[in-house]
C-alpha positions as a Python dict, from the first residue, in 0.01 Angstrom:
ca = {
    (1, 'X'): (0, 0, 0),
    (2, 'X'): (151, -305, -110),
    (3, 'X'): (-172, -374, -315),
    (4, 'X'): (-90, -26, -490),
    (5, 'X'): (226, -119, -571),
    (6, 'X'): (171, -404, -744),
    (7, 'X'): (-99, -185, -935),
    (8, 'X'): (231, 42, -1011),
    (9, 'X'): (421, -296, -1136),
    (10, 'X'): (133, -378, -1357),
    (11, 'X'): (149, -100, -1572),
    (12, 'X'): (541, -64, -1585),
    (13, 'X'): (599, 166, -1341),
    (14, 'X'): (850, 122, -1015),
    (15, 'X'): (653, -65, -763),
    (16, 'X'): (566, 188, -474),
    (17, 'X'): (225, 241, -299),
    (18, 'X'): (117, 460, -61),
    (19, 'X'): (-176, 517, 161),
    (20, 'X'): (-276, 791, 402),
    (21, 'X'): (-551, 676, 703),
    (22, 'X'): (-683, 941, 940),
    (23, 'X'): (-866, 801, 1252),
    (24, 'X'): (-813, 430, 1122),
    (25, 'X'): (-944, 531, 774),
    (26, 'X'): (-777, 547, 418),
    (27, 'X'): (-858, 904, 261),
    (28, 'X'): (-699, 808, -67),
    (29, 'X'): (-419, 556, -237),
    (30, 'X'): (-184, 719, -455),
    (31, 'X'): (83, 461, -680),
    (32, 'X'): (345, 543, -896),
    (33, 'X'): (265, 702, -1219),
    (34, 'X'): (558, 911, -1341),
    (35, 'X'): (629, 705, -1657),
    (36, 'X'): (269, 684, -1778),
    (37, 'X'): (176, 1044, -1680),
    (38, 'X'): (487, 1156, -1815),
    (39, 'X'): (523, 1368, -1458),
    (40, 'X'): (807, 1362, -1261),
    (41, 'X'): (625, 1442, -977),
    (42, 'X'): (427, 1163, -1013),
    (43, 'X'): (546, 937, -733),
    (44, 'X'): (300, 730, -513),
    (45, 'X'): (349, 965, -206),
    (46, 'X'): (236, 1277, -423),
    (47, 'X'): (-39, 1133, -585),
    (48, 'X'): (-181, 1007, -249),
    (49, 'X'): (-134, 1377, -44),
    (50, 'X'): (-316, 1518, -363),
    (51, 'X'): (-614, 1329, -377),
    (52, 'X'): (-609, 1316, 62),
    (53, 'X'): (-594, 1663, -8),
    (54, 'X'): (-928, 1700, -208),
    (55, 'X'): (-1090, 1396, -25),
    (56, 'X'): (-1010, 1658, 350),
    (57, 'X'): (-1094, 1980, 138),
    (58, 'X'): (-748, 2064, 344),
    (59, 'X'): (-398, 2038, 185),
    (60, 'X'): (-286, 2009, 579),
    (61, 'X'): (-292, 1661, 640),
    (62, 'X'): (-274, 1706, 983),
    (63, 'X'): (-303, 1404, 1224),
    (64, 'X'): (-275, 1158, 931),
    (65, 'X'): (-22, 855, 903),
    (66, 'X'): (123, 788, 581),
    (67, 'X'): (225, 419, 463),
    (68, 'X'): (434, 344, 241),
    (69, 'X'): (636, 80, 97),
    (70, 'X'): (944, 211, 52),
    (71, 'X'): (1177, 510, 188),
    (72, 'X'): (1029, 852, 53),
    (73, 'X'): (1306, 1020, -169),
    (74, 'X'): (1407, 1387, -140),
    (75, 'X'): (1111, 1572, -296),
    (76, 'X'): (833, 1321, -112),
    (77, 'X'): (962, 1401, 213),
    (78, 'X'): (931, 1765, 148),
    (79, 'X'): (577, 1735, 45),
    (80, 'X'): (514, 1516, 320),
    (81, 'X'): (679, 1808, 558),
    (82, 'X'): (489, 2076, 407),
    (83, 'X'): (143, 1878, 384),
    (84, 'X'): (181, 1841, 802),
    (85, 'X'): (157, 1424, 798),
    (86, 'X'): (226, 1316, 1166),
    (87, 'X'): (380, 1003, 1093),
    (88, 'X'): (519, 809, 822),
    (89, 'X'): (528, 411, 838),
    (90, 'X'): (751, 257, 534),
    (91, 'X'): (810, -81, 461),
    (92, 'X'): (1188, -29, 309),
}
């Protein structure tokens, strides 16, 4: 996660990673990319339950632990509610 957020730094974005693992595995990274996508929705918890979605072929994440390096905001948190991730690890 911390990786992805310097990846999210890089290209001028706010520096947040994110990275689901299921049975000691990543399923997919997701960074920041709201500026460069021009998506609000963009954030680095989003864009790693969408691709863990397709990667599962199951928007229910369930049994999954989500890191993350920094509090999820308002809108993550409900996405992370409604995708069924068991537990959330953040670094801030």
């Amino acid at each position: 996660a911390m990786a992805l957020a310097a990846r999210a730094e890089g290209i001028g974005e706010i520096p947040v990673g994110a990275v689901p693992v299921l049975e000691d595995k990543i399923v997919a990274e997701g960074w920041n990319r709201s500026i460069s996508e021009h998506d609000a929705c963009a954030h680095a918890e989003v864009m790693a339950l969408r691709e863990a979605g397709k990667q599962l072929e199951n928007y229910r994440l369930l049994d999954t632990t989500l890191y993350v390096t920094l509090e999820p905001c308002c809108m993550c948190a409900g996405a992370l509610i409604h995708s069924r991730v068991k537990r959330v690890v953040y670094g801030a």
